[in-house]
C-alpha positions in Angstrom: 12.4 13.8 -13.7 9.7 11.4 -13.5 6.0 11.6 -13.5 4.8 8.7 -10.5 1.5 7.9 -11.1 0.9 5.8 -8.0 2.5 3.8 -5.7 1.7 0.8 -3.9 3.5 -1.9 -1.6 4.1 -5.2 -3.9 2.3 -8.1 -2.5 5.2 -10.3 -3.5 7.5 -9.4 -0.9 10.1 -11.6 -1.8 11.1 -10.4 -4.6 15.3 -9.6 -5.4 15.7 -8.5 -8.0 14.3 -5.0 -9.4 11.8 -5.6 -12.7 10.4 -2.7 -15.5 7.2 -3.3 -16.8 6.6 -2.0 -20.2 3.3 -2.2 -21.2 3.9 0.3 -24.0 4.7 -2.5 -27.0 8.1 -1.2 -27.3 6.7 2.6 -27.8 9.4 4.4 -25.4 12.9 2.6 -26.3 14.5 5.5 -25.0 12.6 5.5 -21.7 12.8 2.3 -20.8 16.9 1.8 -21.7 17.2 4.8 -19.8 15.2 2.9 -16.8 16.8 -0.4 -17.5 20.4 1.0 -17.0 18.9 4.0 -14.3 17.6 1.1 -11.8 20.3 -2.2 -13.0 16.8 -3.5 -13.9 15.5 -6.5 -16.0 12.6 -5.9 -18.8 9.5 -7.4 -18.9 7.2 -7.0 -21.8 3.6 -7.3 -20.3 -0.2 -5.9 -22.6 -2.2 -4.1 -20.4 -5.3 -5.7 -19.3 -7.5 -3.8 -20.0 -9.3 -4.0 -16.8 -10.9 -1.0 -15.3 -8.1 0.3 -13.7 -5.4 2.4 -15.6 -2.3 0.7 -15.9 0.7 2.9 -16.6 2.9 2.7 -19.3 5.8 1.8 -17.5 5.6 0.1 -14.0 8.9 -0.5 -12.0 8.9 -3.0 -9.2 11.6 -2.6 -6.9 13.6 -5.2 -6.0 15.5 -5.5 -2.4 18.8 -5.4 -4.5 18.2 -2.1 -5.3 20.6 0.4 -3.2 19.3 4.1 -3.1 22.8 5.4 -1.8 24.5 3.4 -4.4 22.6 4.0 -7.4 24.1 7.2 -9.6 22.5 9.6 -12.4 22.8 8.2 -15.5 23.8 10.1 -18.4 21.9 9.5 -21.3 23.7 8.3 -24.5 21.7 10.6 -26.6 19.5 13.8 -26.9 16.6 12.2 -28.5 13.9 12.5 -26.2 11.4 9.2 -25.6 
């Protein structure tokens, strides 16, 4: 399951091609594999800002080649929890 934070509409509209944002310096390996392969995703490895407003660890921005009917559970490839 996940845990969404908040969501919001991207103001880059454009965009084609689903992006995770790790802002966790590499903490959650697990998680964000599991993400990567979950969503056909690239990684992008981003420090939080520090700015007033909470960031989360992970941010995914969806992409318009992302296909809800299409996409399938992925099993994970081990039982090590992130």
């Amino acid at each position: 399951s996940y845990n969404v934070a908040a969501t919001s509409v991207a103001t880059d509209r454009t965009r084609k091609a689903t992006v995770i944002i790790d802002h966790t310096g590499g903490a959650k390996p697990y998680t964000i594999r599991y993400l990567k392969q979950r969503f056909n995703a690239t990684v992008q490895t981003q420090t939080k800002s520090g700015s007033l407003t909470a960031e989360p660890d992970i941010a995914i921005v969806v992409g318009s080649d992302y296909n809800l009917a299409a996409s399938s559970p992925v099993t994970p490839a081990s039982t090590t929890k992130p």
